[in-house]
Backbone bond lengths (Angstrom), bond angles and torsions (degrees), N, CA, C in turn:
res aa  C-N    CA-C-N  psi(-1)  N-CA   C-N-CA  omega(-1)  CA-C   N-CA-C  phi
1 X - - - 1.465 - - 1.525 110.50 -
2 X 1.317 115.89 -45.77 1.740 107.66 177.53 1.367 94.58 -73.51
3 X 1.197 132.26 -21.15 2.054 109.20 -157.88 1.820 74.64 -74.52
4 X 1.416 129.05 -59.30 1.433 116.68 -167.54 2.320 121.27 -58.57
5 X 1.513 83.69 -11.68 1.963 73.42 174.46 1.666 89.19 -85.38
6 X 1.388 116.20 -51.67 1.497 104.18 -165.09 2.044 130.60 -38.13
7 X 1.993 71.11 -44.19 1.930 85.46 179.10 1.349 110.94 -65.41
8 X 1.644 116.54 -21.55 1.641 122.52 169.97 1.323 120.82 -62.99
9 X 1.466 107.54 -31.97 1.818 119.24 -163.68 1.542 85.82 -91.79
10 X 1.282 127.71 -58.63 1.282 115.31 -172.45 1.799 115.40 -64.05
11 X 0.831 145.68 -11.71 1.709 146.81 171.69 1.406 88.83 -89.96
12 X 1.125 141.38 -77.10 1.395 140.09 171.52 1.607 109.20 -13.27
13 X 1.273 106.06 -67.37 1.623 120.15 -171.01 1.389 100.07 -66.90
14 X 1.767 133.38 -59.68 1.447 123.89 159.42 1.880 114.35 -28.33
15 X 0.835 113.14 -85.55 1.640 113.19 177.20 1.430 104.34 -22.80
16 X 1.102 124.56 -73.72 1.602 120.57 160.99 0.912 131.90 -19.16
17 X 1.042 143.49 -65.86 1.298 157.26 143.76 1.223 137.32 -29.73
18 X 1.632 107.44 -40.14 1.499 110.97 157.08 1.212 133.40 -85.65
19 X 1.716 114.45 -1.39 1.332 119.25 139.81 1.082 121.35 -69.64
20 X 1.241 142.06 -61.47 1.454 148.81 169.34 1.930 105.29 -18.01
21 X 1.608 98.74 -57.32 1.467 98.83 176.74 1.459 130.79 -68.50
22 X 1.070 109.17 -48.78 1.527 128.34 141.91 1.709 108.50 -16.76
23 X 1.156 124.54 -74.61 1.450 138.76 -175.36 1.592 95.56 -67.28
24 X 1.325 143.71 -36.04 1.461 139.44 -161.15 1.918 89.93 -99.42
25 X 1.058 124.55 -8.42 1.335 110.85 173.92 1.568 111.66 -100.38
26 X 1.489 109.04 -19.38 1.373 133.58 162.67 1.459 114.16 -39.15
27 X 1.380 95.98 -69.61 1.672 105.55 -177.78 1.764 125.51 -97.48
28 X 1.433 85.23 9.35 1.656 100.23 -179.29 1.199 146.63 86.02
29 X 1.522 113.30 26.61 0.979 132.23 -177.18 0.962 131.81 -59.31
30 X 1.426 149.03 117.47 1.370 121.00 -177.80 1.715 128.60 -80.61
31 X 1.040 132.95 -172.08 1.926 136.95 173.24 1.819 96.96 -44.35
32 X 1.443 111.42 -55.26 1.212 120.60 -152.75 1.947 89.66 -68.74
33 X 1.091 127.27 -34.12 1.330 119.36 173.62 1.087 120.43 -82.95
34 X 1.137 124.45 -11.91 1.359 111.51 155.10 1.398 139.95 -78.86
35 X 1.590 99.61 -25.67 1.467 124.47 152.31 1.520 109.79 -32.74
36 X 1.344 120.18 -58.88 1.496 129.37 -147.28 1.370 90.62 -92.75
37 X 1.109 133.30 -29.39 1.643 135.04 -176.20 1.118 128.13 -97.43
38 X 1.312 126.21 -37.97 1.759 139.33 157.49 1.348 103.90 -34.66
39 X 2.342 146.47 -48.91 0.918 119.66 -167.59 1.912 102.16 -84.79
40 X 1.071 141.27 -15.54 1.201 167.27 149.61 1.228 117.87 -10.03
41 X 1.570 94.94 -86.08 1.612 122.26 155.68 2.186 105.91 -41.30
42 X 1.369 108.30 -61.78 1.424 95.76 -167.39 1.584 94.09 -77.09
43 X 0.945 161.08 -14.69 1.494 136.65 165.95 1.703 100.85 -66.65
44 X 1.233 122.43 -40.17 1.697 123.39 -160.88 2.198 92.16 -57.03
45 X 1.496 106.83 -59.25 1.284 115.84 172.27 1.343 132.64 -31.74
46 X 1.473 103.15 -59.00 1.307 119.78 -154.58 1.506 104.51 -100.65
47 X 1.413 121.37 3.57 1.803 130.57 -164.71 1.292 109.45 -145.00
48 X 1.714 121.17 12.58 1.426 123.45 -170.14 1.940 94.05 -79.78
């Protein structure tokens, strides 16, 4: 039962994320900013 919430939180959290990137290629972000923002983003998620 957790291996199936985890595989939920993680596709969940992917989808997330590939908006996030999506939106950082939007406004021009480069690799290196996403670097700095991807652990950011998963504390904002995972600690709200």
């Amino acid at each position: 039962m957790l291996g199936i919430l985890l595989g939920c939180a993680g596709a969940v959290t992917t989808g997330i994320f590939g908006i996030f990137f999506n939106y950082f290629d939007f406004i021009g972000l480069s690799e290196s900013g996403r670097t700095i923002l991807t652990p950011f983003f998963v504390f904002v998620c995972f600690f709200q």
